[in-house]
DODO-977440 format. One record per residue (C-alpha): chain; x, z negated, y; residue in one letter; residue number from 1. Coordinates in pm, 1 decimal. Layout:
BEGIN
SITE/chain/X/Z/Y/res/n
SITE/A/X/Z/Y/a/NUM .
...
//
This chain:
BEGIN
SITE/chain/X/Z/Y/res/n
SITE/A/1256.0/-266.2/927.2/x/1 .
SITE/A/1323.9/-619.3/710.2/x/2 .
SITE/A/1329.1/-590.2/349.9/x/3 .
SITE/A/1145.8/-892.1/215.5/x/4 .
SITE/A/1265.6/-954.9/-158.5/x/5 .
SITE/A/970.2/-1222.2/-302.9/x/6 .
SITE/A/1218.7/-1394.9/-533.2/x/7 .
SITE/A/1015.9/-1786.1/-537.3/x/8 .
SITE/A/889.6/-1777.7/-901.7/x/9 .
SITE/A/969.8/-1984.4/-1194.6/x/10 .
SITE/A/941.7/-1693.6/-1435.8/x/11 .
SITE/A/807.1/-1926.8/-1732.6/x/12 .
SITE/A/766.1/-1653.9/-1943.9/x/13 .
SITE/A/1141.3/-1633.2/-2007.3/x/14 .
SITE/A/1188.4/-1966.2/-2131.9/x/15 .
SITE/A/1491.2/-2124.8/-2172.4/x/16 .
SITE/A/1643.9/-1761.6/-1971.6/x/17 .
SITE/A/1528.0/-1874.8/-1637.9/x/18 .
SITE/A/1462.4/-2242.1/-1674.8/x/19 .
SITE/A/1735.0/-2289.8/-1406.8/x/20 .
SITE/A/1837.7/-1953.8/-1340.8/x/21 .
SITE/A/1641.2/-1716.7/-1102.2/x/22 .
SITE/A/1553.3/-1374.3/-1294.0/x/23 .
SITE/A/1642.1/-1155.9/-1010.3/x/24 .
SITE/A/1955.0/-1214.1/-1113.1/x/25 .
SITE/A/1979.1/-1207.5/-1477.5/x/26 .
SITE/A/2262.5/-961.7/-1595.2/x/27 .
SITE/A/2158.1/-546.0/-1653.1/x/28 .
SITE/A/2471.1/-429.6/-1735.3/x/29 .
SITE/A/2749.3/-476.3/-1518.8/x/30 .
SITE/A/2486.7/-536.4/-1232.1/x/31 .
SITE/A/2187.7/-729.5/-1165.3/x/32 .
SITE/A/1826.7/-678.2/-1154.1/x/33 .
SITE/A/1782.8/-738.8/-797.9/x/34 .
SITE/A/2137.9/-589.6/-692.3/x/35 .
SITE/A/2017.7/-265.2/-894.3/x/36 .
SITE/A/1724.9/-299.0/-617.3/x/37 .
SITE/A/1943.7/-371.5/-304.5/x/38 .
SITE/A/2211.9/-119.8/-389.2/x/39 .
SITE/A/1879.5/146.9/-328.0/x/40 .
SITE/A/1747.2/-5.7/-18.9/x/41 .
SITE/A/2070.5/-97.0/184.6/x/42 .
SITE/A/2100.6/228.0/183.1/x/43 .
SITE/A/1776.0/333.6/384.4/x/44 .
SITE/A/1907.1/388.1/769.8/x/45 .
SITE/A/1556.6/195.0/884.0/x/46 .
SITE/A/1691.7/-104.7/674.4/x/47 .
SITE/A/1869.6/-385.6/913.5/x/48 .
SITE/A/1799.0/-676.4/726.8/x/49 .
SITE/A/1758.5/-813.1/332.5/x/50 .
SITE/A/1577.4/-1145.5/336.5/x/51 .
SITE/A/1501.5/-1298.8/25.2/x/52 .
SITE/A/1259.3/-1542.5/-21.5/x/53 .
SITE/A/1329.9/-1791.0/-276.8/x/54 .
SITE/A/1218.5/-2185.4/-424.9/x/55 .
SITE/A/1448.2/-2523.8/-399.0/x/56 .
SITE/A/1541.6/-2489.5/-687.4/x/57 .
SITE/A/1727.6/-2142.4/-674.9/x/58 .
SITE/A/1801.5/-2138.9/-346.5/x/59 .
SITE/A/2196.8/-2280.7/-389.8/x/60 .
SITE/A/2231.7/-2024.1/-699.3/x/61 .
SITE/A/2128.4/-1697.0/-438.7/x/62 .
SITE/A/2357.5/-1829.9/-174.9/x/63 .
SITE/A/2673.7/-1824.9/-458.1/x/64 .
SITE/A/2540.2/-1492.2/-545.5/x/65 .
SITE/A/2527.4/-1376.0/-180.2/x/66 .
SITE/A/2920.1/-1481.9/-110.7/x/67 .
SITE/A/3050.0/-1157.2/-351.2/x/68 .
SITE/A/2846.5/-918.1/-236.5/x/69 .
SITE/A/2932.2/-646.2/43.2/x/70 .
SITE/A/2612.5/-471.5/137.8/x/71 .
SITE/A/2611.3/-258.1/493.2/x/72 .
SITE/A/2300.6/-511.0/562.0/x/73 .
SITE/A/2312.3/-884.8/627.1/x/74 .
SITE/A/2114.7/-1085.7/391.2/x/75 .
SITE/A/1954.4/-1402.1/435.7/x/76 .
SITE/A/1830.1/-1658.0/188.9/x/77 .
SITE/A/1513.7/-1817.2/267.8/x/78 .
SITE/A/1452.9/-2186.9/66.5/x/79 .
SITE/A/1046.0/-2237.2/6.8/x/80 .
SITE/A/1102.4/-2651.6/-26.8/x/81 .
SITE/A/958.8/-2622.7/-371.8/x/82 .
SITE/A/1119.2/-2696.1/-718.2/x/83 .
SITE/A/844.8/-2634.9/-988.3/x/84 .
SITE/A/607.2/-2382.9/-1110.5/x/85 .
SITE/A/324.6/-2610.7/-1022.8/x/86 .
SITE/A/392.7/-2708.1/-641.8/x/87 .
SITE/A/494.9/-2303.0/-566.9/x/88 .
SITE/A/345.2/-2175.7/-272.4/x/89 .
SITE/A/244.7/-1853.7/-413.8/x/90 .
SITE/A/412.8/-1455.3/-301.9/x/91 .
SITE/A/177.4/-1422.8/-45.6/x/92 .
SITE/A/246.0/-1740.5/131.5/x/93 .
SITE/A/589.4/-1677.1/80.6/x/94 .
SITE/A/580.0/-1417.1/241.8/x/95 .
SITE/A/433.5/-1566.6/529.7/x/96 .
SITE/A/644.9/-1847.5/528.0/x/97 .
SITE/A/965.8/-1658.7/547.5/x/98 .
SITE/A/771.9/-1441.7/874.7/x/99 .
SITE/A/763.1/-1761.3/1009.8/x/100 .
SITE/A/1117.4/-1940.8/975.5/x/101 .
SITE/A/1281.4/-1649.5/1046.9/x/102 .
SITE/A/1023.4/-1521.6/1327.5/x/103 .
SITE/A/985.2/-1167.1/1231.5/x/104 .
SITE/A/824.7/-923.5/1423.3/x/105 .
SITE/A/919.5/-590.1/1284.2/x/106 .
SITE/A/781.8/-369.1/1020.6/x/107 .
SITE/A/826.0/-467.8/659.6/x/108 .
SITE/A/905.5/-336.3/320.3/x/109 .
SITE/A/793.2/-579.5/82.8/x/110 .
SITE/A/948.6/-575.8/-280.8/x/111 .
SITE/A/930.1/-761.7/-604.5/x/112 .
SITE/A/1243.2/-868.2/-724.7/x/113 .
SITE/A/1185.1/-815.1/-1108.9/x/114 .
SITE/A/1125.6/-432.4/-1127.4/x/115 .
SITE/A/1380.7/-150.6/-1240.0/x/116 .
SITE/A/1318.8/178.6/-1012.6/x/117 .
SITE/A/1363.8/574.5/-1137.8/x/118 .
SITE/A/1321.0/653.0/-813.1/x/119 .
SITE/A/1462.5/599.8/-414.1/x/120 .
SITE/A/1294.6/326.1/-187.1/x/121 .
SITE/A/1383.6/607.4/77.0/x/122 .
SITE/A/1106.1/845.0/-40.5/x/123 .
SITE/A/837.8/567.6/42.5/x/124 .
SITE/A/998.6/471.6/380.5/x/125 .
SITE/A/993.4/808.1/496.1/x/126 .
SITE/A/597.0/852.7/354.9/x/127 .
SITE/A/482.1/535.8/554.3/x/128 .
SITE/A/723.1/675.4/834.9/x/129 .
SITE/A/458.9/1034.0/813.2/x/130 .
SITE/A/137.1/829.4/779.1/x/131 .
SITE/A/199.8/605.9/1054.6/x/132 .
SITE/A/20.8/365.9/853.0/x/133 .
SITE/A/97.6/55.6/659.7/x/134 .
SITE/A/148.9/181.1/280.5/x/135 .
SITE/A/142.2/44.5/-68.5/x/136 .
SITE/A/241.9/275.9/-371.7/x/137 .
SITE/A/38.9/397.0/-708.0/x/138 .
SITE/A/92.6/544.4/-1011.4/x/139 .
SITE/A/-103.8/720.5/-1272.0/x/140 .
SITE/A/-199.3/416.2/-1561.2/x/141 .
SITE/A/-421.5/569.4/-1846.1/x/142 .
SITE/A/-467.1/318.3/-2009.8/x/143 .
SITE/A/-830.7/109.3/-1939.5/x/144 .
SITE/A/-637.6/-201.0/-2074.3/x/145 .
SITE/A/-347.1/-230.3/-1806.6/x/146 .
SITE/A/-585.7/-88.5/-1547.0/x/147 .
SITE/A/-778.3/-442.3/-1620.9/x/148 .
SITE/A/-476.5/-626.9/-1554.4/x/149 .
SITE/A/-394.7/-502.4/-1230.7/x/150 .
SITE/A/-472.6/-379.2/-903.6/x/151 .
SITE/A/-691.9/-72.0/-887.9/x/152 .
SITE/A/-708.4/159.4/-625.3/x/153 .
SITE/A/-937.0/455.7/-539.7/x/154 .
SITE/A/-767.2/728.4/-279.4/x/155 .
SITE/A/-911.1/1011.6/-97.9/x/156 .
SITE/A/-743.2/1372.6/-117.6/x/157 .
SITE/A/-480.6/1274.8/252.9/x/158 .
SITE/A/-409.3/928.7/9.9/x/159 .
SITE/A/-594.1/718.3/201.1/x/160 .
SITE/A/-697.2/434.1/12.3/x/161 .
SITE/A/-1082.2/406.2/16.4/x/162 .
SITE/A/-1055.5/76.8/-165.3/x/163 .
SITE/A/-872.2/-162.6/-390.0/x/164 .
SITE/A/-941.8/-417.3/-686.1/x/165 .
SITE/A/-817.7/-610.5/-871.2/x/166 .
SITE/A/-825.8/-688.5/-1227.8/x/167 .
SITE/A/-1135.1/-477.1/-1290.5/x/168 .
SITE/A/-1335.3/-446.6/-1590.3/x/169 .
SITE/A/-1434.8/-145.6/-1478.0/x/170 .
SITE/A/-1142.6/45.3/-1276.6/x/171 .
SITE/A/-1280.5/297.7/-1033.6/x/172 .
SITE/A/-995.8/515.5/-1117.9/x/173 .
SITE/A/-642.7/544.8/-1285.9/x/174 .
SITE/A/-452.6/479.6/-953.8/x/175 .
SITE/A/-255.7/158.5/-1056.2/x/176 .
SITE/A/-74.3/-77.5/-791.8/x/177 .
SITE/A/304.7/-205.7/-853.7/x/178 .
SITE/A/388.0/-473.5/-659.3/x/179 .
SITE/A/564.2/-267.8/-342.4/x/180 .
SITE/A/424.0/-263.1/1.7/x/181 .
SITE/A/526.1/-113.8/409.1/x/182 .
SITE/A/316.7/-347.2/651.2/x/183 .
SITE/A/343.9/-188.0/982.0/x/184 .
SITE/A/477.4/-417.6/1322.2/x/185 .
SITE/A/135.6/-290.9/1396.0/x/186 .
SITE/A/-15.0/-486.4/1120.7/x/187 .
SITE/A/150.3/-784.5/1140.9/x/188 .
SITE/A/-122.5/-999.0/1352.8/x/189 .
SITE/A/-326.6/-918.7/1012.8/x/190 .
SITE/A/-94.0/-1034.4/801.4/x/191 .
SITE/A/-48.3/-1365.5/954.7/x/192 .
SITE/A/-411.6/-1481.4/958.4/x/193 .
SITE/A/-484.5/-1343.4/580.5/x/194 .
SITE/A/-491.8/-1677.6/375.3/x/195 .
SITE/A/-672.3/-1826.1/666.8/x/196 .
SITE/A/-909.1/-1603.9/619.5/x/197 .
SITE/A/-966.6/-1594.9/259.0/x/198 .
SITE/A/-689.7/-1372.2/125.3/x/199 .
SITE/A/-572.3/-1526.2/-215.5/x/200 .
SITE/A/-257.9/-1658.7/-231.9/x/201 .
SITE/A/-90.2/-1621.4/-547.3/x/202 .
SITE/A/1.4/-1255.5/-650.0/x/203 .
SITE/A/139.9/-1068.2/-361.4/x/204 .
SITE/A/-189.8/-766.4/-514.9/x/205 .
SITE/A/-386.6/-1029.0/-316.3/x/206 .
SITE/A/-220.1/-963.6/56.0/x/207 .
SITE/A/-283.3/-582.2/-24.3/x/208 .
SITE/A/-662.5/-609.1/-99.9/x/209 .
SITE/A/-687.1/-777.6/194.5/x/210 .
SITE/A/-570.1/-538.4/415.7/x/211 .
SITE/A/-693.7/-230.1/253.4/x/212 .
SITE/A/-1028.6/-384.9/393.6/x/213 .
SITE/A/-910.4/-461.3/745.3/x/214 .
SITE/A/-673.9/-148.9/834.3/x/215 .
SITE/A/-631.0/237.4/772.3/x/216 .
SITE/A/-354.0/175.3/478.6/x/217 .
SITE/A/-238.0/502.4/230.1/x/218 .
SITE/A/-86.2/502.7/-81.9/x/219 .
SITE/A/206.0/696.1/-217.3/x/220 .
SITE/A/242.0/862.6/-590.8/x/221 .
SITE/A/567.1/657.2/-736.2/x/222 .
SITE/A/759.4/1006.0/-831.3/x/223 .
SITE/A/943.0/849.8/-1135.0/x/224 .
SITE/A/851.4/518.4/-1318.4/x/225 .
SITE/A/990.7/128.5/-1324.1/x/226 .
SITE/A/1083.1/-93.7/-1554.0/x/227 .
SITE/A/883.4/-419.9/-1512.5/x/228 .
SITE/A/1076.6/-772.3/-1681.4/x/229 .
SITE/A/807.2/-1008.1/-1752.7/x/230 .
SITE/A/923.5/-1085.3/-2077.7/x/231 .
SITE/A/1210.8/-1162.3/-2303.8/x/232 .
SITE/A/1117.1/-872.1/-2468.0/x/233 .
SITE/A/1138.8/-629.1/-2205.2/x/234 .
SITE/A/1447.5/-779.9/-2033.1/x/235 .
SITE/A/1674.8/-722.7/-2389.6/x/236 .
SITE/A/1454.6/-378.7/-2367.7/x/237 .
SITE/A/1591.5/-371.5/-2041.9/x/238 .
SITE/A/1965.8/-411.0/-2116.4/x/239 .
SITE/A/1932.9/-188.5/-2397.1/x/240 .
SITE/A/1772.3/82.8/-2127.9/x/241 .
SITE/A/2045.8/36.1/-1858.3/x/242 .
SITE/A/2378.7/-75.3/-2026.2/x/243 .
//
């Protein structure tokens, strides 16, 4: 199983912060936010590979990063070609680019790169490993206003999802998406043709819609919460949280 880190945004929303620094790796204490991630997954046996796909831009900053670290796993930096927030290819065709270049064929455990975890990577590797099924997670959102800003899924009593959408007005339930997905080796050939075939492109929600309506996918309960930075607000939250 590759772990695919999306790491290609511009992260606007942190201003002057990430005008020329990636915000995976903005400091959380002694760590950062994506090693905080890796140090979880590398430890997953199913694990053989990090790749992280990243812009033009950032590219030379992850491979300084890369030369300190001493993971179990090899990790491999993947450059997009672009250097702005206007020319970016989007997470899902990320994604698919780095497939490409690198010519994967194995199962994948897709991850955001600015998220702070409560819980183990390991518990939704071994769920997706019990399904046999390509997997995204939920978790419980109450409130009608985030459910409007996000993916929305509804889920039968095995978890199977029965559908998915996003942004709703009107959510269908209180089963919200975070941006963490298994696609099965099995479910690869789907992945491939989705923009082709009118998946959107931008948020990597998008791939997962998709291919709630073209394969048997389940969902798993997130047993503890995240911490999402999309703001300067909730990174100093953030550091406050963790250091």
């Amino acid at each position: 199983m590759k772990n695919i880190v999306i790491a290609a945004g511009y992260a606007t929303r942190l201003g002057e912060l990430t005008k020329n620094f990636p915000k995976p790796l903005l400091k959380i204490g002694e760590n950062t936010i994506l090693g905080r991630m890796l140090d979880d997954i590398d430890r997953i046996p199913e694990i053989d590979e990090h790749v992280i796909i990243t812009n033009h831009k950032f590219a030379g900053i992850f491979e300084e990063w890369k030369k300190d670290l001493h993971y179990s796993k090899p990790i491999t930096i993947v450059d997009d070609g672009t250097e702005t927030n206007e020319t970016r290819l989007g997470a899902v065709c990320d994604l698919l680019f780095a497939m490409d270049k690198l010519n994967i064929d194995d199962d994948l455990l897709v991850v955001a790169a600015d998220n702070l975890l409560f819980f183990s990577f390991r518990e939704f590797v071994d769920f997706a490993r019990a399904k046999g099924t390509s997997c995204i997670m939920c978790h419980e959102q109450p409130s009608i206003e985030k459910l409007q800003r996000t993916g929305v899924v509804e889920l039968d009593e095995n978890n199977r999802v029965l559908g998915m959408e996003e942004k709703p007005q009107v959510p269908k339930s209180h089963w919200a998406v975070p941006p963490f997905y298994i696609y099965l080796k099995k479910d690869l050939d789907l992945v491939r043709h989705s923009v082709e075939n009118g998946c959107g492109k931008d948020a990597p929600g998008n791939l997962a819609h998709y291919m709630v309506e073209h394969t048997t996918m389940h969902a798993w309960p997130m047993s503890a919460g995240r911490f999402d930075i999309g703001s300067l607000d909730t990174y100093y939250e953030a550091q406050k949280l963790f250091s």
